[in-house]
N, C-alpha and C positions, 0 to 999 in steps of 0.2 A: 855078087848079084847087084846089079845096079838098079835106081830105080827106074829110069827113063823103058826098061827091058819089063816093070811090071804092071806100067799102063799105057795105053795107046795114045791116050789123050792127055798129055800132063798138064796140068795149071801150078804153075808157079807162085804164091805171094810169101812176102817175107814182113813177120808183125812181130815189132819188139815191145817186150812189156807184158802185162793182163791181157786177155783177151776173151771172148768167145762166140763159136764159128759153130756156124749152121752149115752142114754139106745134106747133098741128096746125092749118092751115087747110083750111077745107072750104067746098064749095060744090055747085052743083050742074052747073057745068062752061059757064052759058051764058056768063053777064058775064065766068068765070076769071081776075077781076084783086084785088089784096090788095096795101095798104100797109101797113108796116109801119115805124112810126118810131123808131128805137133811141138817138136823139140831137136835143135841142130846146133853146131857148130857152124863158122864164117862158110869153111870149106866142104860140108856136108863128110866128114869124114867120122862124125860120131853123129848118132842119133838116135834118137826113140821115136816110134811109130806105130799105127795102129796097121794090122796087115789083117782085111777082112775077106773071106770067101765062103760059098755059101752051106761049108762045115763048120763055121762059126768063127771068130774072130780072135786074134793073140792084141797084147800088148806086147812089144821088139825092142832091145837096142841094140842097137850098130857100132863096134869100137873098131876101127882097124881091120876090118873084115872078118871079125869073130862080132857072130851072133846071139844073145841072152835074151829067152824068151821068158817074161817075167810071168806073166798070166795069161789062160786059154778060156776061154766063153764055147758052148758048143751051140748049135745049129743056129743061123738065122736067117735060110731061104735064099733065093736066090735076089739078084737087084731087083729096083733100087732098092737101098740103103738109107737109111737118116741116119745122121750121125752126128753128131754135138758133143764140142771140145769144150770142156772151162776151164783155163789157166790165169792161177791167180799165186804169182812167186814161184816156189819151187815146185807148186802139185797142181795133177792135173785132175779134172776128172771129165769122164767117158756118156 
């Protein structure tokens, strides 16, 4: 699965270091699905990322086309979304 296949609209930035990122996702409620990647490799071939829809949200990582879903949250409605990254070293929080 690629991601460009799991949003219409992708926005791209790339932030090395600390960070933290305010998103509002929106939509119009039919497809209700959003990835969101907070942690990558140069080549995007490993990752972790937040994959939200409106049965509730996973924490994901991506090796090599085997997927590890680390933790599941249940319902959070349909869009928008608020969502808010803090990465500060190796952790993140949601």
């Amino acid at each position: 699965m690629t991601v460009g296949r799991m949003i219409k609209n992708m926005e791209t930035t790339k932030i090395k270091g600390n960070y933290g990122i305010n998103l509002e996702l929106s939509g119009d409620g039919s497809s209700g699905c959003a990835r969101v990647i907070f942690s990558a490799n140069q080549d995007l071939s490993q990752y972790a990322y937040l994959e939200i829809t409106a049965e509730g949200y996973s924490v994901c990582r991506e090796m090599n086309g085997h997927t590890d879903i680390w933790k599941e949250y249940d319902s959070i409605g349909n869009p928008p979304w608020s969502v808010r990254i803090l990465k500060k070293g190796n952790y993140c929080r949601f």
